[in-house]
N, C-alpha and C positions, 0 to 999 in steps of 0.2 A: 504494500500500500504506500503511493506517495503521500506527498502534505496534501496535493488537489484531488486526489479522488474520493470523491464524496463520501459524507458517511452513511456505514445501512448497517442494520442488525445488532448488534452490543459487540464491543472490543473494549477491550483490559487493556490498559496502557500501565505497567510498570516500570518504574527506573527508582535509583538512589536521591537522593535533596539537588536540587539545582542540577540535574539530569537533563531537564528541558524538555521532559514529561507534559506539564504543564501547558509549555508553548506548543508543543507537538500538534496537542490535541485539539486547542484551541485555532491554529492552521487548518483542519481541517475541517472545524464547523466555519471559521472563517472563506471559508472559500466556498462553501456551500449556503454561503448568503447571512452565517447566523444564527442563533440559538440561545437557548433558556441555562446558564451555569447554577448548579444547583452547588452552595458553598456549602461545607458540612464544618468549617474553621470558626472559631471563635475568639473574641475581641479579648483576651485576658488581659491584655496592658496593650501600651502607649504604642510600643513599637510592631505591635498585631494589630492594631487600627492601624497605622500606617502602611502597614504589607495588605490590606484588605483593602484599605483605599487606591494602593498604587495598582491593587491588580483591576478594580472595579474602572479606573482610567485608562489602560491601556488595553483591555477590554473593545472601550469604545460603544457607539449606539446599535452593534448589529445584536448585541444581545439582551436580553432579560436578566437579571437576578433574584435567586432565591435563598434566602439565608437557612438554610433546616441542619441544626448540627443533629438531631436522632433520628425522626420521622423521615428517614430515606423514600422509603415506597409511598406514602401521603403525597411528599413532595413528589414524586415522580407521577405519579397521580396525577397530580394537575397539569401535567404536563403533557398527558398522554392523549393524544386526539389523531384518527384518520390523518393522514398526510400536513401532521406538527412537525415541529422544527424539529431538529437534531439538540438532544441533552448533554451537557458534560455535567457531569460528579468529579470535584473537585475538594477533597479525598477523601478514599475506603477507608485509610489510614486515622487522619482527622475524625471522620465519623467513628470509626472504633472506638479511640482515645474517650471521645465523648461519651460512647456506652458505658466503657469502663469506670472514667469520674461516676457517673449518674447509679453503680453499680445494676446493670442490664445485665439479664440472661444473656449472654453472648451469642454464644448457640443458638439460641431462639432468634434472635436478629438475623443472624447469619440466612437460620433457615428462611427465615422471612423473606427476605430480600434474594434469597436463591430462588424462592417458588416465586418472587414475583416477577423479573425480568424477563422470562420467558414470553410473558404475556400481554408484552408492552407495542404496541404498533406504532413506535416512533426510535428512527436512531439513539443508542444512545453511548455513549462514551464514559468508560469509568477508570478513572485515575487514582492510585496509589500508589506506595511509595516502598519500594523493596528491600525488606530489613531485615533479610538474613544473609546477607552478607558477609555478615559483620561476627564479630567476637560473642560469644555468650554474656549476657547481659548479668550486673554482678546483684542486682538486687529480684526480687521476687515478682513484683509489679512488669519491669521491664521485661523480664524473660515472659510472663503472661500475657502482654503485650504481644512478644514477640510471636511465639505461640499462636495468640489470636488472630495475626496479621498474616501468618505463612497457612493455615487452614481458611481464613477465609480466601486469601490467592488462590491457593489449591481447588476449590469449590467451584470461584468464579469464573476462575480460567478454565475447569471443565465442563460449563455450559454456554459461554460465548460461544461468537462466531470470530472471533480475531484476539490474538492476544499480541501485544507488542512490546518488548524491553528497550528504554530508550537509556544510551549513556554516553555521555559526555556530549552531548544533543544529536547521534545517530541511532534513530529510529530502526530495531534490529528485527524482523515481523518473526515470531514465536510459533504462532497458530491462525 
């Protein structure tokens, strides 16, 4: 898949922090005229308003914004109409996080949102952030974190139609 060929069906976009995931994915509802970014990030301090603001600018008017850091599938709900725009989720990861502070059935979510995708009749694009990379995490939270984030990759990557890992801003197509 390049940056212009439009989008169809659900694709998982992974990569590591400033991978260029993010821009990847928004290149390609950009060129398809446009879309609803469903943010799952939240405002805790000074300098996350500011990374929320700079992305909601650079953005631009071709898109909508929705702020849902839990309610994924609701938000995607609104979203879902015969021949509607193309969605980005912007991120799995973020939204996990979220579950976790609010202490969520994890699992439950997970499943939730795996039986709901299937069922959506509108592009949609879902970004998160690849963190097993990395070293074993030295506290408890973190490794459940991590945990939570490699089984729900594992999940969603096996019911898309595209899965892509982006690194170092080359988009590597997976599935």
């Amino acid at each position: 898949m390049t940056r212009t060929d439009p989008p169809c069906g659900t694709h998982l976009i992974l990569g590591g922090a400033r991978s260029g995931k993010s821009r990847f994915a928004e290149n390609i509802i950009n060129a398809a005229g446009g879309g609803t970014y469903i943010a799952t990030g939240r405002a805790w301090d000074d300098e996350m308003v500011n990374r929320i603001d700079l992305h909601k600018q650079s953005r631009g008017d071709l898109w909508q914004t929705i702020e849902e850091p839990l309610d994924l599938c609701g938000a995607l709900d609104t979203c879902n109409q015969p021949g509607g725009k193309p969605v980005l989720v912007d991120c799995l990861t973020l939204w996990l996080t979220n579950l976790m502070l609010e202490d969520r059935d994890i699992d439950a979510e997970i499943d939730r949102l795996c039986d709901h995708l299937p069922g959506l009749d509108i592009p949609v694009l879902l970004v998160s952030n690849e963190v097993g990379f990395g070293i074993v995490p030295e506290n408890a939270m973190a490794r459940a974190f991590r945990d939570h984030a490699g089984r729900l990759h594992q999940r969603i990557a096996a019911l898309v139609d595209r899965v892509t890992l982006v690194v170092a801003g080359i988009p590597m197509q997976v599935k």
